[in-house]
Structure formats: structure tokens, C-alpha cells
C-alpha positions in Angstrom: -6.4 26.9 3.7 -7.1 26.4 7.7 -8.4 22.7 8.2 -8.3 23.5 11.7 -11.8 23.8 12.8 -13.7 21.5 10.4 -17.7 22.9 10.2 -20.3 20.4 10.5 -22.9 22.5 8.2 -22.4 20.9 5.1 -24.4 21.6 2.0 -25.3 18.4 1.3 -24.6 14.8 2.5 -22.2 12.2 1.5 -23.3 10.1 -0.9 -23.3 6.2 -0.3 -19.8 4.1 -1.6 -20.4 2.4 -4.5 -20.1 -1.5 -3.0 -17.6 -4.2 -4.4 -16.9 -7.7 -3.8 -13.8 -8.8 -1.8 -10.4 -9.4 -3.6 -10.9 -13.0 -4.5 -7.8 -15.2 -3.7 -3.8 -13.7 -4.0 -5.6 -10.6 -5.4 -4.4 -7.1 -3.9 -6.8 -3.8 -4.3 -4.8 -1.2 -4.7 -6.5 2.5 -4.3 -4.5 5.5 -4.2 -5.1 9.7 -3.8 -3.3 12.7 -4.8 -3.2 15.1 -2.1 -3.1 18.3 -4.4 -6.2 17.5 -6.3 -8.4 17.5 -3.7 -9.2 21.0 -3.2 -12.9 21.7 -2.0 -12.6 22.7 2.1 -15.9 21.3 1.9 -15.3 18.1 1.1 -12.2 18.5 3.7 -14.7 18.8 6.4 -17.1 16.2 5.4 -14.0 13.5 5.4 -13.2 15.0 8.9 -17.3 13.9 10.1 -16.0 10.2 8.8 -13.4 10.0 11.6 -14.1 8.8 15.1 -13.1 12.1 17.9 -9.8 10.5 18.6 -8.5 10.4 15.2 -10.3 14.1 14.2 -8.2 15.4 17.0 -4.9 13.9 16.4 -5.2 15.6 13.1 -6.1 18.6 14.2 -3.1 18.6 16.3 -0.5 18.2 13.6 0.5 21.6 12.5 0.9 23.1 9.0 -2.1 22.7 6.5 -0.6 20.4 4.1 0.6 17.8 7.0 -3.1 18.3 8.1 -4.7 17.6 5.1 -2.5 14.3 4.2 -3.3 13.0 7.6 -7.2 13.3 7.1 -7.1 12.0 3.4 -5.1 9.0 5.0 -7.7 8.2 7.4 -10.4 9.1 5.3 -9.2 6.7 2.4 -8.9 4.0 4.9 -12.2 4.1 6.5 -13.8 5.0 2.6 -12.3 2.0 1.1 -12.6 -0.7 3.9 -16.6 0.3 3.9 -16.8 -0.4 0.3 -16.7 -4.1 1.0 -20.0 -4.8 1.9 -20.8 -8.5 2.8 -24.0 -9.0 5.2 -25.1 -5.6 5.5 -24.2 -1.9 4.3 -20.5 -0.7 6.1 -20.8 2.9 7.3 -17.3 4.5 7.4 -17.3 6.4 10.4 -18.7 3.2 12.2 -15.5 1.3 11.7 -13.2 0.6 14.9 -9.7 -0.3 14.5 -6.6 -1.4 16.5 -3.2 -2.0 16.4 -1.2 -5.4 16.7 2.1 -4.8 19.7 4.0 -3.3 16.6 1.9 -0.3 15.9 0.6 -2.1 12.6 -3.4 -0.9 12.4 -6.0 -3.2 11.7 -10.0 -3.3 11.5 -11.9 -4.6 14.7 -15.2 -6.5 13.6 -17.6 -6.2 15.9 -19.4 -9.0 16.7 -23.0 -8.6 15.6 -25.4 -11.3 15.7 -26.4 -10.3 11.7 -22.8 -9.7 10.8 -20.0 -11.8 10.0 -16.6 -10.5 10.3 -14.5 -9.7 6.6 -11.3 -11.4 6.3 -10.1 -8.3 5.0 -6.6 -7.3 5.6 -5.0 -3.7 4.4 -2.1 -1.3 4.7 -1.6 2.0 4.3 1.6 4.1 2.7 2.1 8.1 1.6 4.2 10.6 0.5 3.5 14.2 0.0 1.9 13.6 -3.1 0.4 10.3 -3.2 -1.5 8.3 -0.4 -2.5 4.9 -1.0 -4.3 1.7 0.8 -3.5 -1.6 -0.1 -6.1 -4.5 0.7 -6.7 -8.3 0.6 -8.3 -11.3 1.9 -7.4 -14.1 4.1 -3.5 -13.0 4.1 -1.6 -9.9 5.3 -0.3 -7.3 3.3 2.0 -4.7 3.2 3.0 -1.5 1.0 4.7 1.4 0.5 4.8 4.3 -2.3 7.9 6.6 -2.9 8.3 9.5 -5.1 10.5 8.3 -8.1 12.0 12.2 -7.8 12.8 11.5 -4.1 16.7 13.2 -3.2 18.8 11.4 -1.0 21.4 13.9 0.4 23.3 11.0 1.5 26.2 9.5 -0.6 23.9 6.4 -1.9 26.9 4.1 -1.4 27.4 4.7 2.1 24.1 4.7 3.1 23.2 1.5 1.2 26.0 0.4 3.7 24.2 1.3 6.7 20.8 0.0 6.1 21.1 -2.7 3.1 22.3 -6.7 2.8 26.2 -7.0 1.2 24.6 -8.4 -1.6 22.0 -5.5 -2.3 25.2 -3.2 -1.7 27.5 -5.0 -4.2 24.0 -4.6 -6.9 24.1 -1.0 -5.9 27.6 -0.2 -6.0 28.0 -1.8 -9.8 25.8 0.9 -11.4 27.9 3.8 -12.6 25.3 5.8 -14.0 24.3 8.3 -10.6 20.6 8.8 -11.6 20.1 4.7 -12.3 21.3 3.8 -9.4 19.3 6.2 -7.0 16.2 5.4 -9.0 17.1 1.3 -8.1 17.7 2.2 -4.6 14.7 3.4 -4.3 13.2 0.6 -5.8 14.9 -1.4 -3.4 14.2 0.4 -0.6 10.3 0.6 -1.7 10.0 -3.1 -1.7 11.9 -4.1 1.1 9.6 -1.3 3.3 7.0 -3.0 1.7 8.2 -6.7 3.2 8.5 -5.1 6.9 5.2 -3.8 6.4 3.6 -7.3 5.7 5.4 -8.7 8.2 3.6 -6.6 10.6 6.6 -6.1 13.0 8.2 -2.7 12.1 11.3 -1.5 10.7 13.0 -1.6 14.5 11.8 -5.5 15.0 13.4 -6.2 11.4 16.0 -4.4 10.3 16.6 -4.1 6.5 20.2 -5.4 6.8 18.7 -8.1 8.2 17.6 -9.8 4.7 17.7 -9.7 1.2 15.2 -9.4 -1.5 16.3 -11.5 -4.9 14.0 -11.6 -8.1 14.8 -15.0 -9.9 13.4 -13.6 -13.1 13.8 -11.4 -15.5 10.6 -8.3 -14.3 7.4 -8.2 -16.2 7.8 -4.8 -17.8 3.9 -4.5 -18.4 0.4 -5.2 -17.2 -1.3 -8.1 -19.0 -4.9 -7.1 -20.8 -7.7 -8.1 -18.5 -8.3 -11.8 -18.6 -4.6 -13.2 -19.6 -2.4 -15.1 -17.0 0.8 -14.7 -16.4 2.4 -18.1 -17.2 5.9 -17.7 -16.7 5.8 -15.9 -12.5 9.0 -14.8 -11.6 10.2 -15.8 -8.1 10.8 -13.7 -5.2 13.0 -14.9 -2.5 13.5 -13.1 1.0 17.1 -14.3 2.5 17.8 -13.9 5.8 21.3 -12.3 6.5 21.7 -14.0 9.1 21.0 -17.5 8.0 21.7 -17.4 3.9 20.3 -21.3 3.7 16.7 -19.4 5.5 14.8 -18.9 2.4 11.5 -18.5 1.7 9.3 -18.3 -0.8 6.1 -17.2 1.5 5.9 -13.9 0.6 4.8 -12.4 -3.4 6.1 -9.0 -4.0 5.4 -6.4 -6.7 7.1 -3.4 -7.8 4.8 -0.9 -9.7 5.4 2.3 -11.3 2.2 4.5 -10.6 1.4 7.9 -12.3 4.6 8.2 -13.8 5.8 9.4 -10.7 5.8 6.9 -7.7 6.9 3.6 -7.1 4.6 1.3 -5.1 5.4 -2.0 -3.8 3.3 -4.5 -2.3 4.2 -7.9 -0.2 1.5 -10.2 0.2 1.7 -13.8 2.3 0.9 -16.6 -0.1 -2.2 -17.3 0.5 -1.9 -22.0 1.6 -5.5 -22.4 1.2 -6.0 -22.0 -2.2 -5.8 -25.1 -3.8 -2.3 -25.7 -2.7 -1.0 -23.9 -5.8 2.5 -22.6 -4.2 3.4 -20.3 -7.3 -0.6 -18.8 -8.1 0.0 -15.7 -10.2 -0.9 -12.2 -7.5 -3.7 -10.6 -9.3 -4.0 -6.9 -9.1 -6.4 -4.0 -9.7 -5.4 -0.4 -9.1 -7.9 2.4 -8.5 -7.2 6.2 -8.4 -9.9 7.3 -5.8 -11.0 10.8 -4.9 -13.6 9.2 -2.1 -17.5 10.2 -2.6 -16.6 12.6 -6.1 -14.7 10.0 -8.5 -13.4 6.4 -8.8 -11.2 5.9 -11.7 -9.8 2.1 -12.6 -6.8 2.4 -13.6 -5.4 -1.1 -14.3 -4.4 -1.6 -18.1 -3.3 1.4 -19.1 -0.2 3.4 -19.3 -0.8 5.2 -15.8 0.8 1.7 -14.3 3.5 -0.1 -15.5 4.9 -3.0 -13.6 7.9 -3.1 -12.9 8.9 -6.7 -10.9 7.0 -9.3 -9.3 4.0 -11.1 -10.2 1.4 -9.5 -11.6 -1.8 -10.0 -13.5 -4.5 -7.8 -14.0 
């Protein structure tokens, strides 16, 4: 498949998003989309119209097809699902503008409209070679990551838990005999603590994984509550700093998710202080499998996500 020169003659045109409200409070949107089943080149080049000529041509640089493609479906998927969150007036995808904080993290920039108010919309972005997904919320940043639950690690897991994870995350590691278990929970571990230095906004350089620890306090939720039922009992997440084991804080909700049987996703969120002062507010969560413009598919409630730590309530 050459993605290289996208046409502009399209059979048809795009039809419009299908609007939702905004996440309401210490809610996360996740949507996600699997590379391989998107197959139509002409739906390739229709994404490719959404992009502004700066991002169209950094993909066009990036060689191999299959690179190509997952670097259009990532910015496609962005620009799709922020635009689905209409608020004053209709979002058109390729009219979005975005910027990045000094870390390289990306965000929207509103522009200020007399007839448009700025969303309070925060997202992050994460993908593998077979899954790419966006994360969003309101009014707090968030940050996530997906891995391949069949990832390899050619290093000794030991020794490289050494290098990049906390002594107490190594001694957890180092206590599993069973070889498959314990790759599987590093990569759990690794997922969620990308996941923290994503939210943070700063960057894996600016905080080093060996420079905290994630602890769950609980015993994980092993599955997603039916619509409408709170999680009473929340498990509690602390981040310890390595440096400083009395720095703890409870400011940040994460969530470890198996998704399609075949990825682990993690999301941090900030706890969001305005909302009613309620320090320990379940995180609410809705996952969508998206192809943008063909199909949206909810998937929360049913066996194609399982939780597997955190907080979560559908």
C-alpha cells in the first residue's frame, strides 16, 4: 500500500462526528484504533485532508507504509475525537490548532472567538503497532499509555528492572518465579508508571522512573461494574518519591486496563479539587473502539475490557 501521495478526489465526503457531551467530573474517555483493520486507501487519504500541511508532511516523511499509516491514524484520531466535543458551535477537525508545553507534551490551542468559549478539555495520546489510543478529560490533565501484553523484552527482566525501576518495584519483581508472570507484571508496571510521566506532562528525561514508586493499597478490581453501580470500596494509589519516601501523594488516580485481550492501557488522571471536595471520588470510565467516520463501538461492560487496578467505574 503507498500512503505517500494521498489524492484529494475522494468519492464522497466525510460525514459529520456524531457529537457528545464532555467527560463530566474524574471521568476519562478512552477511544482506541487498531491499525490493521483499517484497510480502505480511501479512507487513508480522506484522514490525511483532516491534518493541517505541517503534520501531512511529517507523515509523509516517515518511511515504510505501516509506520506511515500509524502516524496518520494517530493524528487523525486525535483531531476526530477532540472535534466530537461540541460545546458553542460545531468543531471541524482539520480546524483544530495545537501546541506543545516546554516538554514536548501536545495540547489543543482554543482560539479565541467572540462566539466560542474555550473546552477545558485535556487528552493524551499512546500506540503500539497494533493499537492507538486517545485518552481525554476535563478540567485535569491526563496521561496514558497502551502496551502489547505479548511485548518481548530481550533484556534479562531482572537487570533491567534494576536500571529503570524503584528498589521496591525490583524486590516485587524479583519475587515472581514464574518467567511469563513476571514479564506480564513488568509490563504492567512499566505501563502505568509511563502513564504517570505522561500526566505529569514533563517527559521520561525530566522524571525518571527510578525516581518513584507506584503502590496500590488495595486489593485490584478484577472487573468493570454494570453501568450505574459505584465503586464503594476505591483502592488507593500512592506515588512515592525515591528520593524523599515520606513525599507521598495521593493527587494522582491511576488505572490499569486490560483492552482487547491483548493490550494493557493505563491511565493517570490529577484529582480533580473542585469537585465537591471529595478527595477519594471514584474515576469513571467509558471506553470506545473507534474506526473515525465508518463505526463507533462502546465498549465498556463487556468482556473486551477487564480492569485490572485502580479505580474504576463504568
Amino acid at each position: 500500500m503507498n500512503i505517500r501521495c494521498f489524492q484529494r478526489n475522494f468519492s464522497a465526503a466525510l460525514p459529520p462526528l456524531v457529537p457528545l457531551q464532555l467527560p463530566s467530573p474524574m471521568e476519562t474517555h478512552l477511544w482506541y484504533i487498531l491499525p490493521d483493520e483499517v484497510k480502505s486507501v480511501a479512507l487513508l487519504n480522506q484522514y490525511s485532508e483532516l491534518l493541517s500541511p505541517c503534520e501531512r508532511e511529517n507523515v509523509n516523511r516517515i518511511c515504510g507504509d505501516q509506520l506511515k499509516k500509524r502516524a496518520l491514524l494517530a493524528r487523525a484520531l486525535v483531531r476526530t475525537t477532540i472535534a466530537r466535543y461540541q460545546m458553542n458551535c460545531e468543531i471541524n477537525p482539520r480546524s483544530l490548532k495545537f501546541r506543545k508545553n516546554i516538554y514536548g507534551k501536545p495540547e489543543v490551542e482554543w482560539q479565541n472567538e467572540d462566539n466560542f468559549s474555550p473546552l477545558p478539555l485535556h487528552f493524551n495520546i499512546s500506540h503500539t503497532t497494533s493499537m492507538i489510543a486517545c485518552g481525554v478529560t476535563v478540567n485535569v490533565p491526563i496521561g496514558i499509555d497502551v502496551e502489547e501484553k505479548q511485548r518481548r523484552i530481550k533484556n534479562n527482566i531482572t537487570a533491567f528492572a534494576q536500571r529503570y525501576f524503584s528498589p521496591y518495584e525490583v524486590k516485587l519483581l524479583t519475587a515472581i518465579s514464574d518467567p511469563e508472570v513476571q514479564c506480564q507484571e513488568f509490563i504492567k508496571l512499566w505501563t502505568l508508571k509511563e502513564a504517570y510521566v505522561k500526566a505529569l506532562g514533563k517527559g521520561f528525561s525530566a522524571v525518571p522512573f527510578k525516581t518513584f514508586t507506584i503502590q496500590f493499597r488495595a486489593p485490584a478490581i478484577r472487573n468493570l461494574h454494570p453501568p450505574g453501580i459505584s465503586v464503594s470500596e476505591a483502592s488507593e494509589e500512592i506515588v512515592e518519591s525515591s528520593n524523599d519516601p515520606t513525599n507521598l501523594t495521593n493527587n494522582w488516580q491511576l488505572a490499569l486496563l486490560e483492552v482487547a485481550g491483548s493490550h494493557y492501557a493505563a491511565i493517570c488522571m490529577e484529582r480533580d479539587k473542585t469537585v465537591g471536595g471529595e478527595a477519594n471520588m471514584p474515576m469513571k470510565l467509558t471506553v470506545r473502539k473507534t474506526i473515525p467516520f465508518v463505526e463507533d463501538v462502546c465498549i465498556s461492560g463487556t468482556d473486551a475490557v477487564l480492569a485490572l487496578g485502580g479505580i474504576i467505574e463504568q
